[in-house]
C-alpha positions as CSV (number, residue, x, y, z in Angstrom):
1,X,-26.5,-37.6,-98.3
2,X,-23.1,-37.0,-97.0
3,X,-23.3,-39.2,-94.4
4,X,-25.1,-42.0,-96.6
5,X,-22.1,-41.7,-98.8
6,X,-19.7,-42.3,-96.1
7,X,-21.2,-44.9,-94.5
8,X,-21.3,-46.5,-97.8
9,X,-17.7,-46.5,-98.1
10,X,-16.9,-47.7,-94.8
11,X,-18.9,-50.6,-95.1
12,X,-17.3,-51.4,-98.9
13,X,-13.9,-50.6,-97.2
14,X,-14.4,-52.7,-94.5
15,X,-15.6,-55.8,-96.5
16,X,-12.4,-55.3,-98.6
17,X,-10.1,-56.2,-95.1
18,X,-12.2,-58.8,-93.9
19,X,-12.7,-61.3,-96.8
20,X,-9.0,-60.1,-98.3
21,X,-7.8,-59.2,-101.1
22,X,-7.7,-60.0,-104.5
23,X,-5.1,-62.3,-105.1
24,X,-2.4,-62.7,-107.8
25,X,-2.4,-65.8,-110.4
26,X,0.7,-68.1,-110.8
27,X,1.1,-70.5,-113.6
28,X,3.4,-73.3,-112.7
29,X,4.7,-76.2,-115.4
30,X,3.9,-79.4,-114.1
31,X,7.3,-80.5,-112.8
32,X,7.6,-84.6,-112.4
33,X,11.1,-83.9,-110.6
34,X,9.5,-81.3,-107.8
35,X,5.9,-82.4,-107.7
36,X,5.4,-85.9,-106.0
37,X,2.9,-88.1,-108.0
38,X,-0.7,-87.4,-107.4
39,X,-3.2,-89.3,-105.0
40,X,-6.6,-89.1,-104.2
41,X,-7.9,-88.8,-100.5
42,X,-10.0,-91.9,-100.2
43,X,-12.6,-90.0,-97.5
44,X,-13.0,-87.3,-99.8
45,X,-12.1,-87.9,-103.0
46,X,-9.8,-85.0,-103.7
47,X,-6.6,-85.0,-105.5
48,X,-3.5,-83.9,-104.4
49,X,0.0,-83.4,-105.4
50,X,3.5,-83.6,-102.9
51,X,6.2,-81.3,-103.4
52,X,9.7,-82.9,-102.7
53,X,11.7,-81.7,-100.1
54,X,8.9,-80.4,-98.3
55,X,8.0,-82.2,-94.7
56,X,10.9,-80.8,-92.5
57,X,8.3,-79.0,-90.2
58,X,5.0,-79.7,-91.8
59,X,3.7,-80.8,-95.2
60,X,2.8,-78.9,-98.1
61,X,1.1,-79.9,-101.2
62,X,-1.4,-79.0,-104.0
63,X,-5.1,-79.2,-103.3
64,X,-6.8,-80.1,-106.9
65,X,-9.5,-77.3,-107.1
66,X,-10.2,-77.5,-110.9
67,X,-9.5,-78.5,-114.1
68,X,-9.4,-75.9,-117.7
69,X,-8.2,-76.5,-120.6
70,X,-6.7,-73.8,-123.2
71,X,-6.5,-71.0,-121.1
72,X,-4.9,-68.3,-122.9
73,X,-2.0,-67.7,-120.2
74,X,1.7,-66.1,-122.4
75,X,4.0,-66.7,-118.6
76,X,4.2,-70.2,-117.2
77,X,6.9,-70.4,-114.8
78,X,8.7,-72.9,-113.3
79,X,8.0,-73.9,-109.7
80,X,12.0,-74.9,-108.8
81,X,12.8,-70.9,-110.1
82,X,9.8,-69.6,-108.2
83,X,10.8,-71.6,-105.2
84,X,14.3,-70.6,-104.9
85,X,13.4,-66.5,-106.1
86,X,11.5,-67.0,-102.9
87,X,14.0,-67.4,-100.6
88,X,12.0,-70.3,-98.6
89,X,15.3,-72.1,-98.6
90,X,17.3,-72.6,-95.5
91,X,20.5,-74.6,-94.8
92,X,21.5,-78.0,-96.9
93,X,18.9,-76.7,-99.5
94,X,15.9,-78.0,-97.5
95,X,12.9,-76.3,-97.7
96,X,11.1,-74.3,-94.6
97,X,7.6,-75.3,-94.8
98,X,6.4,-72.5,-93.1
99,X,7.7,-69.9,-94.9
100,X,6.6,-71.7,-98.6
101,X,2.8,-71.8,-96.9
102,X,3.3,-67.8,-96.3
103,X,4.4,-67.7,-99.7
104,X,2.0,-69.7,-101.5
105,X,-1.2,-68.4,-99.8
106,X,-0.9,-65.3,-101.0
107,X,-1.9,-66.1,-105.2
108,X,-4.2,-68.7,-106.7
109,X,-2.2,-71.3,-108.6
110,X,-2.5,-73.7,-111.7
111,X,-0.2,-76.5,-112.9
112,X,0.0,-76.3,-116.6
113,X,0.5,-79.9,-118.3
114,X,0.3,-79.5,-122.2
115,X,-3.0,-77.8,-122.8
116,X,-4.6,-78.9,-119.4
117,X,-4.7,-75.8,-116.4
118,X,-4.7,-77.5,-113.4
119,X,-6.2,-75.0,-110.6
120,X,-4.9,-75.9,-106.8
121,X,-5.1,-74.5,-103.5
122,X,-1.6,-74.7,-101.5
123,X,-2.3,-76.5,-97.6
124,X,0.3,-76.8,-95.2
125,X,-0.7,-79.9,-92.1
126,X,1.4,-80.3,-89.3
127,X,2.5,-83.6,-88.5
């Protein structure tokens, strides 16, 4: 029974470091001044939304996952604060792509315009 008991552990444990992590939740305003207009991928369909002074050493934007409305969410930050809190700044106030994708990956994100929760995934391309 011991041993049952362990393996079972091992194998919850184990599943736990391959597929990650729980991951924390960001809500973002929708910021027309940071966030570039969005366009949809004619291939696949998908929306997607630039952020400004992004594309020094890649490209970063918003993946459109989902759309909810009135979710009951109290702290809605503001991506140009979350941004600079970061520290994925570097000289002349450009922004290091690489280290925004590092930052980014780690919660799942909405954009929050009036009622409307906009859920997206961060991607980062290399050009």
């Amino acid at each position: 029974m011991k041993k049952l008991l362990i393996l079972f552990a091992i194998i919850f444990l184990s599943n736990n470091l391959i597929y990650g992590q729980k991951k924390d939740t960001l809500f973002f305003k929708h910021n027309d001044k940071l966030l570039l207009k969005k366009w949809q991928d004619p291939n696949s369909k998908e929306f997607s939304y630039g952020i400004k002074g992004t594309g020094n050493n890649g490209l970063i934007y918003f993946l459109e996952q989902k759309t909810y409305e009135n979710l009951n969410q109290k702290k809605i930050k503001c991506l140009k604060k979350a941004l600079t809190e970061s520290n994925v700044y570097y000289r002349d106030n450009k922004i290091d792509d690489w280290k925004l994708n590092q930052y980014l990956d780690k919660f799942v994100i909405f954009l929050v315009k009036g009622k409307e929760f906009i859920k997206v995934e961060s991607r980062y391309e290399i050009e």
